[in-house]
SEGU-306918 format. One line per field, with one value per residue (C-alpha): chain; z, x, y negated; residue in three letters. Coordinates in nm, 3 decimals. Each point is the difference from the previous one (the first is absolute). Layout:
# SEGU-306918
guvo <- [A,...];
zz <- [Z,...];
xx <- [X,...];
yy <- [Y,...];
zaro <- [ALA,...];
//
This chain:
# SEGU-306918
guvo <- [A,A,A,A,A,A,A,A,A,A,A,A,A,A,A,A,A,A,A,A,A,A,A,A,A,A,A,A,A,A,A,A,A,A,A,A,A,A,A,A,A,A,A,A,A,A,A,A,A,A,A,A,A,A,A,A,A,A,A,A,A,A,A,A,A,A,A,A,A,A,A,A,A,A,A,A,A,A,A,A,A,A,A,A,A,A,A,A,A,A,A,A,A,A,A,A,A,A,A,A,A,A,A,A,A,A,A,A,A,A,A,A,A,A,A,A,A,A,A,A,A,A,A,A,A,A,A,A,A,A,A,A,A,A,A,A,A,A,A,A,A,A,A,A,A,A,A,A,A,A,A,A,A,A,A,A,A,A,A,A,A,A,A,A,A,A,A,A,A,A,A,A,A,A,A,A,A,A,A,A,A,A,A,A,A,A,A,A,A,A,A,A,A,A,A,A,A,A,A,A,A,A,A,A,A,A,A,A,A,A,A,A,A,A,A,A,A,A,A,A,A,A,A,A,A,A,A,A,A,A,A,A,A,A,A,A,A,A,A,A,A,A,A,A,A,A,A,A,A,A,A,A,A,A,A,A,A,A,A,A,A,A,A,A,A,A,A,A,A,A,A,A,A,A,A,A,A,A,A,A,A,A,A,A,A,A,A,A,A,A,A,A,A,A,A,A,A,A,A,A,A,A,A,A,A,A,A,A,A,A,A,A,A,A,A,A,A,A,A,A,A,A,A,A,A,A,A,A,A,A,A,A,A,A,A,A,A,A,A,A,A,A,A,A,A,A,A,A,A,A,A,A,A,A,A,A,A,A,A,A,A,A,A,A,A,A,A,A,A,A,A,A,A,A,A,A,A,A,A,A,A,A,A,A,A,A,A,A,A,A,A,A,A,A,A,A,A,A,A,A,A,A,A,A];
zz <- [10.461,-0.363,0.019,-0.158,-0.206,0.146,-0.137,0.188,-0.122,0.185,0.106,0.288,0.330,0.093,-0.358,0.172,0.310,-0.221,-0.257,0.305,0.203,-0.263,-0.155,0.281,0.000,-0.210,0.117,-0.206,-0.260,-0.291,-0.197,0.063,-0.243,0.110,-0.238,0.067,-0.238,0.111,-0.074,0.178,0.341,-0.062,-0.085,0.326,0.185,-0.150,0.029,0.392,0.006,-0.022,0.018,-0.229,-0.364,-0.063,-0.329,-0.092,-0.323,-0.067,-0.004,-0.034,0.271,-0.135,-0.331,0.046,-0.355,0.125,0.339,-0.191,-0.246,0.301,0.188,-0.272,-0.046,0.328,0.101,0.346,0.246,0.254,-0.074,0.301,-0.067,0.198,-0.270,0.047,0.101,-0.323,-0.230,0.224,-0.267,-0.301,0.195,0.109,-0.367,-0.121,0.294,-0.120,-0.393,0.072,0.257,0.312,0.335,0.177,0.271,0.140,0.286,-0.037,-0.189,-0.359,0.007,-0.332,-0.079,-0.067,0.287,0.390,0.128,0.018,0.081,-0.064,-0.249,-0.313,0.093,0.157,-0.325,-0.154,0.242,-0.245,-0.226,0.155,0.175,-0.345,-0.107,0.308,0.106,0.346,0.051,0.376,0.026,0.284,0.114,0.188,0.358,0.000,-0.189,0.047,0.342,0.115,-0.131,0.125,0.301,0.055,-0.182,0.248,0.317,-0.152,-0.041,0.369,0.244,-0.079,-0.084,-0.128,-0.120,0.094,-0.044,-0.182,0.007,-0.233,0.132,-0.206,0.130,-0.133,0.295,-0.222,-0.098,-0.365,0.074,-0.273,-0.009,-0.175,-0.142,-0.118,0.149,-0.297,-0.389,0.039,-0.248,0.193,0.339,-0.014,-0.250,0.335,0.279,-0.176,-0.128,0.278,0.254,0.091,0.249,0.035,0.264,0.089,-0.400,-0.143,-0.122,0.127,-0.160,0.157,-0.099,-0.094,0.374,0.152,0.237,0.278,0.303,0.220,-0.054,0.254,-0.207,0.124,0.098,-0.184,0.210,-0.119,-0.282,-0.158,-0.257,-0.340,-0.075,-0.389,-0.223,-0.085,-0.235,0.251,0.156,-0.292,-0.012,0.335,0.107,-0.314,0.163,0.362,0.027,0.353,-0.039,0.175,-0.049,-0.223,0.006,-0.140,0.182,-0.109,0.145,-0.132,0.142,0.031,-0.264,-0.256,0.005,-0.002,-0.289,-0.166,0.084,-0.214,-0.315,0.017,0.036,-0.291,-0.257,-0.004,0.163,-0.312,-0.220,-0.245,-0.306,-0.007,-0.324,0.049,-0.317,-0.242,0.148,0.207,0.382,0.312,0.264,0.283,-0.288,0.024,0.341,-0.015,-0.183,0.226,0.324,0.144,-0.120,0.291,-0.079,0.082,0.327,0.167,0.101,0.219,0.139,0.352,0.224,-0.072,-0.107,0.174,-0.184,0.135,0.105,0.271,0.058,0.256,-0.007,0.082,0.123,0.199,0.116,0.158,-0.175,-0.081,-0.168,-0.171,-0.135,-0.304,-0.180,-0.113,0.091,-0.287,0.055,-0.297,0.079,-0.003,-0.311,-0.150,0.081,-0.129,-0.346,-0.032,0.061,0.262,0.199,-0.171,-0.297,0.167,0.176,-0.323,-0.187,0.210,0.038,-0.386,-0.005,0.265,-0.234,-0.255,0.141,0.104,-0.338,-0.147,0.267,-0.105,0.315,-0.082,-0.300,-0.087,-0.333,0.039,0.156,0.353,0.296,0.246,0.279,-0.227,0.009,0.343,0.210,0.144,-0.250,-0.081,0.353,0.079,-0.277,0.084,0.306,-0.178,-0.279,0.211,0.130,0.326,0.176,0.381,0.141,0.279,0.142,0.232,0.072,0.048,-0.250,-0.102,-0.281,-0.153,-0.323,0.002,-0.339,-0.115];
xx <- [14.523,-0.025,-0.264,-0.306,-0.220,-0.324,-0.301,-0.259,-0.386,-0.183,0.112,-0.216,0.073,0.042,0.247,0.193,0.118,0.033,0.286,0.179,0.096,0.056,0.220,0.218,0.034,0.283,0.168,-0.338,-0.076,0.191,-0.316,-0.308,-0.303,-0.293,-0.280,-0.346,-0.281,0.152,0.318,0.117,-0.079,0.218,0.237,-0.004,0.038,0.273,0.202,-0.025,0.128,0.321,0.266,-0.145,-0.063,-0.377,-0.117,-0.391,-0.258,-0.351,-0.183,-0.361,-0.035,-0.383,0.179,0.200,0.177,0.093,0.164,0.143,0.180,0.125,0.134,0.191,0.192,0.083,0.047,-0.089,0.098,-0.350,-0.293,-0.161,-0.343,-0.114,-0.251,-0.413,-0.162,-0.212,0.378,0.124,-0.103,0.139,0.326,0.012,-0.031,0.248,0.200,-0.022,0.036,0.318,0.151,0.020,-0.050,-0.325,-0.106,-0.294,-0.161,-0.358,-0.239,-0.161,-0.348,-0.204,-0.051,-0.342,-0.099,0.143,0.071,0.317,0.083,0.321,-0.158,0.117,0.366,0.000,-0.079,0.318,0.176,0.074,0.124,0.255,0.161,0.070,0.134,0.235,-0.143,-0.104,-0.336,0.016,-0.353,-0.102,0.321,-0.107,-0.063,-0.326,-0.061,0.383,0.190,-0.375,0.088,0.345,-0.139,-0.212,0.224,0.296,-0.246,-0.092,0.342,0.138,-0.277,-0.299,-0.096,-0.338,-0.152,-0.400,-0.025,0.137,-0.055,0.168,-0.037,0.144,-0.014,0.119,0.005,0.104,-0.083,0.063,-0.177,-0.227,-0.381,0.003,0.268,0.066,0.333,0.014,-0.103,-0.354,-0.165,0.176,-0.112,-0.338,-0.087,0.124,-0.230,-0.296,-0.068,-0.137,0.182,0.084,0.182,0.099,-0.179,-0.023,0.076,-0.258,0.026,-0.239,-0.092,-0.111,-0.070,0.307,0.094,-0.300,0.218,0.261,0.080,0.318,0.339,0.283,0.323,0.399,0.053,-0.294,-0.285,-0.348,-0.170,-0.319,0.091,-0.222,-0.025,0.121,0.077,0.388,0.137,0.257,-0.292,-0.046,0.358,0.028,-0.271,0.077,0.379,-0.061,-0.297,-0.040,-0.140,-0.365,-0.058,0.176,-0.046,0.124,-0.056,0.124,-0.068,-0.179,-0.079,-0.388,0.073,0.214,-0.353,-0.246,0.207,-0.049,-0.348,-0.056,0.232,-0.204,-0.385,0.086,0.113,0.400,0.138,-0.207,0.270,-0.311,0.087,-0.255,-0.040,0.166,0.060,-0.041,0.270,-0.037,0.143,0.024,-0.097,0.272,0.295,-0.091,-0.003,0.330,0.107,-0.110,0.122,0.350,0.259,0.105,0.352,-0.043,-0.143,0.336,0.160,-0.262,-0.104,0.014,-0.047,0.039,-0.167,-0.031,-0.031,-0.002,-0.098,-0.200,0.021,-0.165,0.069,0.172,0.331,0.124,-0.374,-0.089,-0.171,0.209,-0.015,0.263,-0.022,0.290,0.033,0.158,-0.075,0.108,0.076,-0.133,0.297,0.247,-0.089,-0.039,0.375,0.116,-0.172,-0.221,-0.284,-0.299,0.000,-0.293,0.184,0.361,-0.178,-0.087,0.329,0.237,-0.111,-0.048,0.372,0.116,-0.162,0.143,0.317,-0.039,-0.129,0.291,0.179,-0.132,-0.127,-0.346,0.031,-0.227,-0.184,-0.393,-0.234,0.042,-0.134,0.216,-0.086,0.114,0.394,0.223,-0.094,0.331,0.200,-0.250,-0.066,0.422,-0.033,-0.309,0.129,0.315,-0.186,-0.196,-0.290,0.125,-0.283,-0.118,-0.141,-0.246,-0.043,-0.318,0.022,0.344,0.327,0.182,0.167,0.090,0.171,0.174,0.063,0.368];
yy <- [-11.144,-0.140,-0.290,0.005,-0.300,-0.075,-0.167,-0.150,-0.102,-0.252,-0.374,-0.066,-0.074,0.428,-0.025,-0.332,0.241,0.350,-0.248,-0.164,0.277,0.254,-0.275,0.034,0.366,-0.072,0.401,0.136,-0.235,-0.152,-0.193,-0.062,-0.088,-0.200,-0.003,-0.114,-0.209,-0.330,0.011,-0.325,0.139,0.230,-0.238,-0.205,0.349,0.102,-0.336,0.042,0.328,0.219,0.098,0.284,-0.158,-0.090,-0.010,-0.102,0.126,-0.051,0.292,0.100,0.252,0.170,0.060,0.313,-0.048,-0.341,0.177,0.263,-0.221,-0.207,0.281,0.142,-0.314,-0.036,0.373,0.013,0.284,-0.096,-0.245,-0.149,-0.129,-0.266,-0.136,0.064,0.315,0.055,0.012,0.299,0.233,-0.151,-0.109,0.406,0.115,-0.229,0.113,0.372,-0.054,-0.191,0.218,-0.229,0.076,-0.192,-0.189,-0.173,-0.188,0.034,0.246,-0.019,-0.142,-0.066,-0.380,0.028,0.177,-0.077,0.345,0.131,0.399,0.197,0.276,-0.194,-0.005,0.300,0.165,-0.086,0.250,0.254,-0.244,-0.147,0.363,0.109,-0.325,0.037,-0.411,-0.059,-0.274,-0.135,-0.122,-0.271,-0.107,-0.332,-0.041,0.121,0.220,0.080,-0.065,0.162,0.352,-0.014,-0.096,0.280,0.257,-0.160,0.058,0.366,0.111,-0.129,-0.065,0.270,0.310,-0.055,-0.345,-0.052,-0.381,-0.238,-0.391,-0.201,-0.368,-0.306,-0.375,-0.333,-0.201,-0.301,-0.308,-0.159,-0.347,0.041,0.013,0.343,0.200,0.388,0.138,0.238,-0.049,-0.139,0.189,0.330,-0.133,-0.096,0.356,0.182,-0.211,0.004,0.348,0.239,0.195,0.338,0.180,0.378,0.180,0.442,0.060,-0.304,-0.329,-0.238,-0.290,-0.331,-0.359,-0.244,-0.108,0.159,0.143,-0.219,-0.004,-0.195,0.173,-0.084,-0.126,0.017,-0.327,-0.143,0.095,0.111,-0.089,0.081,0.291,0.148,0.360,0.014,0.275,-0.006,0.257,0.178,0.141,0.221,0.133,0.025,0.230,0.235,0.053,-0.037,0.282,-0.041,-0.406,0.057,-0.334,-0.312,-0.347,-0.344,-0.352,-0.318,-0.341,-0.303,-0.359,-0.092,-0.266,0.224,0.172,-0.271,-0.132,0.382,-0.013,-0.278,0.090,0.272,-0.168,-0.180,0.263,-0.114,0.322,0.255,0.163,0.053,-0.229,-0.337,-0.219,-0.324,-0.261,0.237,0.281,0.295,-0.086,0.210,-0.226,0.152,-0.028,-0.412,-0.016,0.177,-0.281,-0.296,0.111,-0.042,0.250,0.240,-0.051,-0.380,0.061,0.083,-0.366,-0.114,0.363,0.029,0.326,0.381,0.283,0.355,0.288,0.405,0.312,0.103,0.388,0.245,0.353,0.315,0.028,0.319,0.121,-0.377,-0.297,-0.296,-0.334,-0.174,-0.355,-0.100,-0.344,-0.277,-0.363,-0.251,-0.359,-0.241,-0.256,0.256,0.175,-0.327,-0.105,0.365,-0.026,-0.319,0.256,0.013,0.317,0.181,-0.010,0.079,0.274,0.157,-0.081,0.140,0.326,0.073,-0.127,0.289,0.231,-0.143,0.059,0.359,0.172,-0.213,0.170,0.350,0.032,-0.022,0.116,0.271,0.081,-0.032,-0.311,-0.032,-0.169,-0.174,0.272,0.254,-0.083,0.035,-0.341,-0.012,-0.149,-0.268,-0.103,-0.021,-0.242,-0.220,-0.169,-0.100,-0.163,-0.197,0.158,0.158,0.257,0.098,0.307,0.013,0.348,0.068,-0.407,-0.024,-0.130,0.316,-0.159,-0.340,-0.020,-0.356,-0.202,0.060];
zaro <- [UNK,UNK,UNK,UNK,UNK,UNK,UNK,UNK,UNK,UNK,UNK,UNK,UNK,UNK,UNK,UNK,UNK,UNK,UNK,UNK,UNK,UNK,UNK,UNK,UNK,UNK,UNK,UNK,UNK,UNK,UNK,UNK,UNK,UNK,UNK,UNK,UNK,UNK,UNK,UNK,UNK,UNK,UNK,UNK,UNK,UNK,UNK,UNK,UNK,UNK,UNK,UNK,UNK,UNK,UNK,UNK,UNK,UNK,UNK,UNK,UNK,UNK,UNK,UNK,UNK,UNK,UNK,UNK,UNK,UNK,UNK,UNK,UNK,UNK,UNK,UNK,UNK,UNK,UNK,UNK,UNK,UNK,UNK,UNK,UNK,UNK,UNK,UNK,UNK,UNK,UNK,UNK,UNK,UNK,UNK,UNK,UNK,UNK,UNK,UNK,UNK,UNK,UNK,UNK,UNK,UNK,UNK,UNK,UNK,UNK,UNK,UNK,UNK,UNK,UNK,UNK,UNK,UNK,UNK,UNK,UNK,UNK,UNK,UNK,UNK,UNK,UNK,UNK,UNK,UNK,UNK,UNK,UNK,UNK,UNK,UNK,UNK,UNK,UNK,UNK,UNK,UNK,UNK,UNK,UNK,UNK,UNK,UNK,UNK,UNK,UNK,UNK,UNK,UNK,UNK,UNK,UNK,UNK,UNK,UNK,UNK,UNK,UNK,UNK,UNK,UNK,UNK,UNK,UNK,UNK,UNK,UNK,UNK,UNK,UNK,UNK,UNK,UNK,UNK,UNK,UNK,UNK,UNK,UNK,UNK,UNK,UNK,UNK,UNK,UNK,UNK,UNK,UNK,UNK,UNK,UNK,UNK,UNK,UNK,UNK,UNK,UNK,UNK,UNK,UNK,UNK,UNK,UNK,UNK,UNK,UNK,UNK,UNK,UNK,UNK,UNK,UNK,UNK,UNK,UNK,UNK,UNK,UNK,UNK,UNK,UNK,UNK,UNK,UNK,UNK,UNK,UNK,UNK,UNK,UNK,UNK,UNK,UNK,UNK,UNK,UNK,UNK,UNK,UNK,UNK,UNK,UNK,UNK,UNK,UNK,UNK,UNK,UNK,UNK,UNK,UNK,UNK,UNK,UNK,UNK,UNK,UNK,UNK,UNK,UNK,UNK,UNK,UNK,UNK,UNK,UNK,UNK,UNK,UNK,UNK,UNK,UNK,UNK,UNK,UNK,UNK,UNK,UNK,UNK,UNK,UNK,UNK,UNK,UNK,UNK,UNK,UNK,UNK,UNK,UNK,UNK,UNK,UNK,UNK,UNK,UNK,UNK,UNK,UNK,UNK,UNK,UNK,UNK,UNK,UNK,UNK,UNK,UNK,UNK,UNK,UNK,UNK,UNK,UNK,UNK,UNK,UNK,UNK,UNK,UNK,UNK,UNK,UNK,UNK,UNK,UNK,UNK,UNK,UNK,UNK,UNK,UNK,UNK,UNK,UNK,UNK,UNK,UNK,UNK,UNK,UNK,UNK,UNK,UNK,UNK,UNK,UNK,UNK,UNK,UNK,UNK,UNK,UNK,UNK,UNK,UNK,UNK,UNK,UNK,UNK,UNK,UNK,UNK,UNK,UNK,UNK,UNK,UNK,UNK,UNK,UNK,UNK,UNK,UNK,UNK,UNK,UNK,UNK,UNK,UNK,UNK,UNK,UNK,UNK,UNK,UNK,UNK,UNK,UNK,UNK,UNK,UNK,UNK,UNK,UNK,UNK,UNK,UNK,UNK];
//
């Protein structure tokens, strides 16, 4: 196979993970670009990586004529887009203008507003089948390895889906007083707006963390978990028909909340622009800039996270239930990429997709969901980059998938 250029927006702790281990995919690639505001973070990625040539720019991703100027100099075959929710849109446009296949980890959301849905990137569907480009949308972990997960337990282990329970814990500890695991901005605009969950054809609505109760962990144990709204939800009960009921859970400590609480009493978590000095500030943008980077968390992480699946369902005229995931461990994914695992968790599997419409073998014009492609191919490939998987069939392990 002739190999292809890829460019890659975004040099955060998710971008870190995406660079290193497509720069040693050295059979696919033969450059890749690294662009993001700042370019000397780029720079320091791409002097601790390789073999596959890294080169850096500066680039404006809300500016599409900025992107599109960018891409044409570089000419890139994909463009993985690891940079903030509210820039899918213009990245996707520059994307299509230019001719360049897409890929992304996390759904567009507005920057004025924190809700985030799938309607505005669906609608460039028809665009991209007749420009012959495919757009992978929400190739993380979750949303991501989720959909493969189900689509995986759908295709092997049942005939009908009823309930789905996507469960996501960091049972780790950075040593800090209070820390975001993902961009802060992008973290906090997801806890704090309210919930929903899919039940009998509605969406029901609650209020942010209203809803938790104890969820047993592999190897972790239990630990008191939220009912949030996460986007794969949304794709996932439009192409599994036969969800009766869909929800999302992720973990958080008593203090990570207290510490929210707070941020939030006093005004600092509001992405409604305040007066400050004479200039126009979002309050949540400044705390953004005050606390700890996630990429510098990884060193002194300790623990793992567990993210996956719980199904129950139909299989052959009797009810079953299947539990799939991954458990992640912050010291290993730190000595594979100088990454802590909520990042690596989210980088790696953007990289096998990456690989595969590079590949061709995800390669189909349109915007697609992860579910939507063959899960095979992308689950032969996730143990061997690092994130190896178990199955648990009606309480007992069917299947482990051990790291390569």
């Amino acid at each position: 196979m002739e190999k292809k250029r890829l460019m890659v927006i975004g040099a955060g702790g998710v971008g870190t993970v995406v660079v290193k281990k497509c720069a040693r995919m050295a059979d696919i690639y033969e450059e890749i670009l690294l662009a993001s505001r700042t370019r000397s973070k780029c720079d320091a990625i791409a002097a601790d990586s390789g073999p596959v040539p890294v080169r850096t720019a500066e680039v404006d991703a809300d500016s599409v004529d900025d992107l599109i100027r960018l891409i044409n100099r570089f000419n890139p075959n994909l463009l993985i887009n690891v940079a903030l929710p509210y820039q899918d849109i213009s990245i996707m446009e520059a994307c299509l203008q230019t001719g360049v296949h897409y890929l992304d980890t996390a759904n567009y959301e507005p920057k004025d507003k924190a809700e985030f849905e799938y309607s505005w990137q669906w609608a460039y569907h028809d665009r991209y089948v007749k420009a012959g480009l495919t757009a992978l949308l929400g190739s993380g972990f979750d949303p991501g390895v989720t959909n493969v997960f189900t689509a995986y337990a759908a295709k092997h282990y049942f005939d009908e889906i009823h309930y789905l329970d996507i469960v996501d814990c960091n049972a780790g500890s950075h040593g800090l007083p209070f820390a975001t695991n993902f961009n802060p901005e992008i973290n906090i605009r997801e806890i704090t707006q309210p919930g929903r969950y899919y039940k009998d054809g509605q969406w029901i609505k609650t209020k942010p963390l209203e809803i938790s109760k104890d969820i047993d962990y592999p190897r972790i144990g239990p630990k008191p978990s939220y009912l949030l709204f996460h986007e794969e939800l949304e794709s996932l009960v439009k192409h599994f028909p036969t969800i009766k009921q869909a929800r999302f859970w992720m973990t958080f400590s008593q203090q990570y909340i207290t510490y929210l609480q707070v941020l939030q009493d006093v005004g600092m978590t509001a992405i409604k622009p305040v007066e400050f000095q004479g200039m126009q500030i979002q309050p949540l943008q400044f705390l953004k800039a005050v606390l700890p980077e996630p990429a510098s968390l990884g060193e002194n992480y300790q623990g793992e996270t567990s993210i996956g699946c719980q199904i129950r369902g139909i299989k052959d005229g009797k009810e079953r239930t299947c539990y799939i995931f991954n458990n992640c461990n912050h010291q290993s994914a730190y000595h594979d990429t100088k990454s802590q695992a909520v990042s690596y968790t989210t980088g790696v599997p953007a990289t096998i997709s990456a690989r595969l419409i590079t590949q061709g073998v995800y390669q189909k014009p349109g915007v697609w969901n992860m579910e939507q492609f063959d899960p095979d191919p992308f689950m032969e490939l996730l143990g061997a980059l690092g994130l190896p998987w178990e199955i648990i069939i009606d309480g007992q392990l069917a299947f482990e998938k051990p790291e390569a």
